[in-house]
N, C-alpha and C positions, 0 to 999 in steps of 0.2 A: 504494500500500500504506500501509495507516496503522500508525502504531506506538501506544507507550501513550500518549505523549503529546498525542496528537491526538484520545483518548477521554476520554469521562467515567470516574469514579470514582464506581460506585454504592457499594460496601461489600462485606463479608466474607460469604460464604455461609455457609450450615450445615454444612459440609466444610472452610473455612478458607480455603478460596480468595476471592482480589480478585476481583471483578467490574467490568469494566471495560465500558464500550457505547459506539459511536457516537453523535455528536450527530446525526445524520443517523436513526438506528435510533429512538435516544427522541424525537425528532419526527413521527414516521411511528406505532411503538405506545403513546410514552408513557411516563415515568419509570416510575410505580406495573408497567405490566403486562409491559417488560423487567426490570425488577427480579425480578418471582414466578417469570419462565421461568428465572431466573440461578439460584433457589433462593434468594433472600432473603427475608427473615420479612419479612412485610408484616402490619399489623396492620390491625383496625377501629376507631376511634373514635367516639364519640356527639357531635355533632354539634346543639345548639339551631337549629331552624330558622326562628323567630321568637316573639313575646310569647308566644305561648297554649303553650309549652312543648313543642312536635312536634321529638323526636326523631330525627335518621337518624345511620345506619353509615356512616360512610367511611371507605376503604381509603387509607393513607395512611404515610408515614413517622413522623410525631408527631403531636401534637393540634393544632397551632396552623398543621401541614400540610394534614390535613384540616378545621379551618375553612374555608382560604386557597380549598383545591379547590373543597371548597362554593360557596363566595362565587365564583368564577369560574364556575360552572355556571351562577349564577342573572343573570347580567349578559345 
């Protein structure tokens, strides 16, 4: 049985509730997409995807989150 201490700490819902997750849960779906099931505001960011100025969305916690994502997709 795990208790709080053994999970992550995503953040506050839109309700006021903690959200807590398994590190085991966000390896298997993912920070970003346990997060939105918990009911946390996940935002989009614009995202430079190189010189010629191409734009994309990424879902992300912050801007410098969604760079990071980015940048891991294209490796």
């Amino acid at each position: 049985m795990l208790n709080r201490d053994d999970k992550v700490f995503l953040g506050v819902n839109t309700r006021g509730l903690a959200c807590y997750a398994s590190p085991a849960l966000i390896a298997e779906k993912g920070e970003i997409e346990v997060a939105r099931r918990m009911g946390l505001e996940i935002r989009s960011y614009p995202v430079k995807t190189d010189l010629s100025g191409t734009v994309v969305m990424v879902d992300a916690k912050s801007h410098e989150d969604a760079v990071d994502r980015w940048l891991r997709r294209q490796k």
